[in-house]
N, C-alpha and C positions, 0 to 999 in steps of 0.2 A: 504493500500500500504506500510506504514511503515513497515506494522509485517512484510510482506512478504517480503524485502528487506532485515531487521535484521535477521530473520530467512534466509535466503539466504547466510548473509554474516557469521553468528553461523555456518552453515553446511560447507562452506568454510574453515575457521578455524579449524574446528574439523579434516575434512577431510587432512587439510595440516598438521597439528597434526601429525594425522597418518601416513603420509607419510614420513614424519619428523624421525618419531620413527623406521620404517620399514628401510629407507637408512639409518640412525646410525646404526643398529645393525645387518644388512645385506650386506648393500655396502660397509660403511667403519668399519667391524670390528677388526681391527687392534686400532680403536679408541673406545671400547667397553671395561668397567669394570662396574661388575655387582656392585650394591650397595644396593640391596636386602638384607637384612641378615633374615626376615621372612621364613623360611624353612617349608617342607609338615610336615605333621602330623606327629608325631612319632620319628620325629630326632631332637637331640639335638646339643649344638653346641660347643667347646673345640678348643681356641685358647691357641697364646703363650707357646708353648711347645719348650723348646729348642732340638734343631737342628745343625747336622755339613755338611757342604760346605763341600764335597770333592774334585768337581770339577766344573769346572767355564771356562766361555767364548768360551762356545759349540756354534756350530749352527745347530740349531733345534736337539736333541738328540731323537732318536725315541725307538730303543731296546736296550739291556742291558742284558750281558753275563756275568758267573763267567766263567774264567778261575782255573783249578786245583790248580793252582799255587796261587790265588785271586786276580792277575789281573782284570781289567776289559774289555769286549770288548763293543764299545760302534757303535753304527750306526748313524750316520748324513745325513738327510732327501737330501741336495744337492746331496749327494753320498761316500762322505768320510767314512770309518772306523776306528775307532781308538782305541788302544791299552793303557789303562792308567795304570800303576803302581804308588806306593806313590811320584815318582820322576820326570819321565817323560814321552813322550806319545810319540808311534809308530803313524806316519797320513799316509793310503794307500786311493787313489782314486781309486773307484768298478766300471771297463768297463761296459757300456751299458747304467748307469741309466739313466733316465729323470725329473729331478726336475721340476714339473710343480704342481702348485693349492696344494693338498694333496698328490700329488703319491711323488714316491723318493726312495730311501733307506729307509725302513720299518722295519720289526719286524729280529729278528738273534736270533738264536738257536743252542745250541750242540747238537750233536747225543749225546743219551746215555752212548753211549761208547767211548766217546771222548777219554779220556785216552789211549785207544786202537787204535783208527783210526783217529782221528786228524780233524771230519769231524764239519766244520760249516756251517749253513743255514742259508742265506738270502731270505728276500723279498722282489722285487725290482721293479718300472716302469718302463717300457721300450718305448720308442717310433719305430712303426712299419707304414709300408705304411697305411693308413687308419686313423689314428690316437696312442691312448696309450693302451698298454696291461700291464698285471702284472705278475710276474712268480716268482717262487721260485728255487735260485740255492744253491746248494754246493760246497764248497771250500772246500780244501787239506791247514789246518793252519800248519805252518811252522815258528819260528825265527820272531815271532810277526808280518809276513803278510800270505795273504791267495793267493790260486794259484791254478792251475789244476780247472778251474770252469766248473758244468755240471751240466744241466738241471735237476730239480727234476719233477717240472709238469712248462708248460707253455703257453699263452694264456689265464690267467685269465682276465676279464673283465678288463676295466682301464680308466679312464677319469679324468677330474679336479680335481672334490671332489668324496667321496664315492669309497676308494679304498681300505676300509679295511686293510690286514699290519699285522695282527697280525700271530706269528708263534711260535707252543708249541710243547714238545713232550709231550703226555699224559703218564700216571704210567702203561697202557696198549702198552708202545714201539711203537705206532700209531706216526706220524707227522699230527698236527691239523692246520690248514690255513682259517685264516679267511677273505673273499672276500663281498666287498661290493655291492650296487647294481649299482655299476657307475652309476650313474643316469637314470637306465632302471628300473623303479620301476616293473617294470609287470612283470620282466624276473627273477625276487626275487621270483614270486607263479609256477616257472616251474623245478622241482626237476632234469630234464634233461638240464638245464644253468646252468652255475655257478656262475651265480651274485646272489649277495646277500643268502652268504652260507657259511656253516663253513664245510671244506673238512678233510678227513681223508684219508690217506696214511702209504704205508708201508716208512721205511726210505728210499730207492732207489725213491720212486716215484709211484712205481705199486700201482693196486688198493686193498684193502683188500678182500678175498670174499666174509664175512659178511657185507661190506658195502650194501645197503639199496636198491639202484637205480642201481648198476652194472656200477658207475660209483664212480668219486669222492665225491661225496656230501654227507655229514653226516646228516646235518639239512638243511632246507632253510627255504625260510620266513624272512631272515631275511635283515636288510637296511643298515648297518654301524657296524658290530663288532669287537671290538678295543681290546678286552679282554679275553683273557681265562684264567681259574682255576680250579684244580679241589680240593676238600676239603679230610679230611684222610679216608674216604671210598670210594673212587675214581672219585665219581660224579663229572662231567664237569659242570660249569656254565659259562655264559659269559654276557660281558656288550656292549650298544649296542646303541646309537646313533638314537635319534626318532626323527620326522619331530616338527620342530616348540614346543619345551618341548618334554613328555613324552618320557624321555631315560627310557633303561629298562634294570633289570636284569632276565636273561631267566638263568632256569635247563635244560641244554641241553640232551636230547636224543636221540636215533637214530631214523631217517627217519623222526623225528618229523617237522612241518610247523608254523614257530612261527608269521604267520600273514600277516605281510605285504606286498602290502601296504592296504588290506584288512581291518585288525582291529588294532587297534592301544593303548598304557594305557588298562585300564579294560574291553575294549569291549571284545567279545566274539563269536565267530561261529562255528558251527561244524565242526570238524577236523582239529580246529585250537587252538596253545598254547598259552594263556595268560600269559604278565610277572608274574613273582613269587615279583614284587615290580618295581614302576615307579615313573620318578621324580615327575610324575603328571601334570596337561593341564599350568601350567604357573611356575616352577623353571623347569631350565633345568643345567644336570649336563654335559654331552659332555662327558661321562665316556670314557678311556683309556684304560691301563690297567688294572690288578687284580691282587691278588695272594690271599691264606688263612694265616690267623698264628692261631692257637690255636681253631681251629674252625669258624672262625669269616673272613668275606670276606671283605679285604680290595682292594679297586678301587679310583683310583684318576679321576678328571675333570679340562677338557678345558675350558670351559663358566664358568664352576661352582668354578673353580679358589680352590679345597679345596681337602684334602684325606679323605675320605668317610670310615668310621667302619659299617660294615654292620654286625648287632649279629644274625646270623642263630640258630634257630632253628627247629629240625625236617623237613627241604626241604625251613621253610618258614622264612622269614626276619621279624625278632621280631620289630628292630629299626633302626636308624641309627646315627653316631655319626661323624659331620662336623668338622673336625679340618682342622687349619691352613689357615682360608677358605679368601681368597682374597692375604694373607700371600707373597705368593712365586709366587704368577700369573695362569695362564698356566700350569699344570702339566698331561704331557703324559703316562707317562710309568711307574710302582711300580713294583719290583722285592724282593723276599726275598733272601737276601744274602747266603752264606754259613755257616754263625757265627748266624743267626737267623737274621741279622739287615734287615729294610728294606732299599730299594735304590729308593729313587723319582727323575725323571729329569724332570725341565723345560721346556715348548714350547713358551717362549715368542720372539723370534726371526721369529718367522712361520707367520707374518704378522699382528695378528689380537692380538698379545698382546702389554705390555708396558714394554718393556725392559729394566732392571737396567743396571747398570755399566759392569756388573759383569755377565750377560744372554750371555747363557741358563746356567744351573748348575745342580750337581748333589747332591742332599739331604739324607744324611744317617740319620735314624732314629731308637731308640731302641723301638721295640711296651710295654715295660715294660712303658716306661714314659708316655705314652698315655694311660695308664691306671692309673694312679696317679692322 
């Protein structure tokens, strides 16, 4: 009778354990800092690099613009836009949005030909009868605010979390849109929805007529992508937000199905794409953004609190290289500037990090000293 009481009250424990660990790093992750520094196979780790603050005391910073001029245009997840130069900052509030969970003011993009047509692109939540949608609009930029706003595509999927946000023009003049699987994991394996997809458009909106399905969707399969890039021969990659760990970096191509919620890390099935490299079943990075410098794909993390050096070669991710990794918190977004620098912003005001004095901020970095 004893065993079977102490055994009773061991499984209790364990079980509270567990339960323990799952509401810390689920229910309240705003009270969550990883303290892991053990990383997967293959990657190494590079702290202490100096860094310069350019800007500071954002809330929630999500995209990140060069203007011609080298201004910056910066988007805040509430709905704000703003305008920074060395000295001061343009603040416009964006009609429509809806700050809730992860949706907001999202990913911002110039057309190519901005110089020319003045055009920038938002992606934005919206709340409609039914619940939240996501859409992508154009602005007419003018005198450090934006105006004349028009729909480019709208009705993308939208709910609390999994709203994807990201918005690129590719080196192909394409507008790439990445849409999460709002929480409809199923409608991620159906190439005619648009959750969980990364979409291709002309700059107006229309659809291309080499796209894949005769509709907008580029790739699907996919659950949460927060990142695109493409590297100097034009290939698209993107990073991507996995259930419970295994975030991933996918080579995007066309029509292609990159899984889930099917297969997931290394698994494998027919007519399905395996990452090209995954945080693996227990570190997870919560990857963000991307860009390339020099060959080499650089992506920041959420969870993973760190800027990620990814050394490609040949399609495939030789290693990877952690800097900065708990450093700065939170970091969303990585842009390479006009001068070659890159530009990191903080997300530690979005609930689930630990905000300095001085959160959210924006981090300029030379990638020459992270090679040092």
């Amino acid at each position: 009778m004893r065993k079977i009481i102490g055994g009773t009250i061991l499984g209790i424990i364990m079980i509270g354990a567990g339960v323990g660990y799952f509401a810390w790093d689920y229910i309240f992750p705003q009270f969550f800092t990883p303290t892991e520094t053990t990383l997967s196979t293959g990657v190494t780790k590079k702290n202490n690099m100096d860094v310069e603050v350019i800007a500071k005391n954002l809330e929630i910073p999500w995209g990140l613009a060069f203007l011609p001029n080298g201004n910056v245009l910066v988007s805040e997840r509430p709905g704000t836009l703003k305008v920074l130069d060395e000295e001061t900052e343009t603040v416009q509030t964006i009609d429509g949005v809806r700050h809730r969970g992860e949706g907001g003011l999202l990913g911002i993009a110039l057309h190519p030909d901005f110089s020319e047509n003045r055009y920038v692109y938002v992606y934005m939540t919206t709340e409609v009868e039914g619940g939240l949608q996501n859409r992508v609009m154009r602005y007419s930029y003018k005198d450090g605010r934006v105006r004349d706003p028009k729909p480019i595509i709208e009705g993308l999927p939208g709910a609390q979390y999994h709203d994807g946000g990201r918005i690129a023009f590719g080196p192909d003049g394409y507008l790439f849109v990445t849409v999460g699987d709002a929480l409809n994991q199923e409608a991620a394996q159906d190439p005619k929805n648009l959750a969980g997809s990364i979409l291709r458009l002309n700059p107006d909106g229309s659809i291309p007529q080499e796209n894949p399905f005769g509709n907008a969707v580029y790739s699907y399969g996919h659950r949460n992508p927060q990142g695109v890039a493409w590297n100097e021969a034009g290939q698209l990659w993107a990073t991507e937000h996995g259930n419970d760990a295994q975030d991933e970096i996918n080579r995007i191509e066309k029509g292609t199905n990159y899984g889930w919620p099917v297969i997931r890390g290394d698994e494998t099935q027919d007519g399905m794409r395996s990452p090209v490299r995954y945080s693996g079943a227990k570190e997870t990075w919560a990857p963000g953004g991307a860009t390339f410098v020099s060959g080499d794909l650089f992506f920041v993390g959420l969870r993973g609190q760190s800027l990620y050096e990814a050394r490609v070669s040949e399609d495939e991710i030789v290693d990877i290289t952690v800097h900065f990794r708990t450093e700065y918190g939170r970091l969303r977004t990585i842009v390479k500037g006009p001068e070659g620098n890159l530009y990191v912003t903080t997300s530690n005001r979005d609930g689930r990090g630990r905000p300095a004095s001085n959160d959210d901020r924006i981090i300029r970095i030379d990638p020459e000293v992270l090679e040092e």
